[in-house]
N, C-alpha and C positions, 0 to 999 in steps of 0.2 A: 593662693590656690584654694578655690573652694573643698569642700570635705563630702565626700560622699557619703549617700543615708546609712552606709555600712560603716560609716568610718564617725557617724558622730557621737556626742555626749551620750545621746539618749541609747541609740543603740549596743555603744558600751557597755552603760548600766544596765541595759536587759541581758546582754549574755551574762555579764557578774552574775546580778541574780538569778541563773538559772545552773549556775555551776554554784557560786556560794555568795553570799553577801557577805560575806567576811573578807576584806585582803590584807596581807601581812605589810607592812610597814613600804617594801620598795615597791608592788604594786600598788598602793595608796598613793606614793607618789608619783608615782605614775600619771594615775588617774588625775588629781591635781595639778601635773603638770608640774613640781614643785621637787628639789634634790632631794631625795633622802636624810642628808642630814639635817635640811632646812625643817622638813617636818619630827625628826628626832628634839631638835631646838625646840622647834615649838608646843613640841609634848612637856621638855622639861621646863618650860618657862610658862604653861596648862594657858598657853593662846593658840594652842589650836584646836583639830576637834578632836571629838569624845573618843575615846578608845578605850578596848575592854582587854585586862588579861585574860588570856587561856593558857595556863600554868606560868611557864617562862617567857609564854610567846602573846608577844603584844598584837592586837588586831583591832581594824577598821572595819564598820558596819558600812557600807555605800550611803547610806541613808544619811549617818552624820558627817560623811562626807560632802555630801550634796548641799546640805543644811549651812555647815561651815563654808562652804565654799558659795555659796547664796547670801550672806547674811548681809545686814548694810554695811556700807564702806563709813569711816570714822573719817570727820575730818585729818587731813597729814597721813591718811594712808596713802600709800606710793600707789600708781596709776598701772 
């Protein structure tokens, strides 16, 4: 099923940044399409992307999301 211009990537990322470019860990996931814990793992294991604290509360810029989720694929990465 194709995706409508309201429903894709790019328009996404325009409402984030207009509300915040910052999302907290399970809209990150979200947005990558990726579980929660799957991106917690790969915070603590620092292969995924950048995230910044704000006191206790960990947060994703859309930007390094973007960036990570763009980046070249490694030989033996899963498809």
């Amino acid at each position: 099923m194709a995706e409508s211009n309201d429903d894709s990537a790019g328009a996404r990322a325009a409402r984030a940044r207009r509300v915040s470019p910052f999302l907290d860990p399970r809209q990150a996931a979200h947005y990558l399409g990726l579980a929660e814990r799957t991106l917690r793992v790969y915070r603590k294991m620092k292969t995924g992307p950048a995230y910044r604290r704000h006191g206790n509360n960990v947060r994703y810029h859309i930007d390094d999301l973007d960036a990570w989720s763009q980046r070249p694929r490694r030989a033996g990465d899963d498809v």
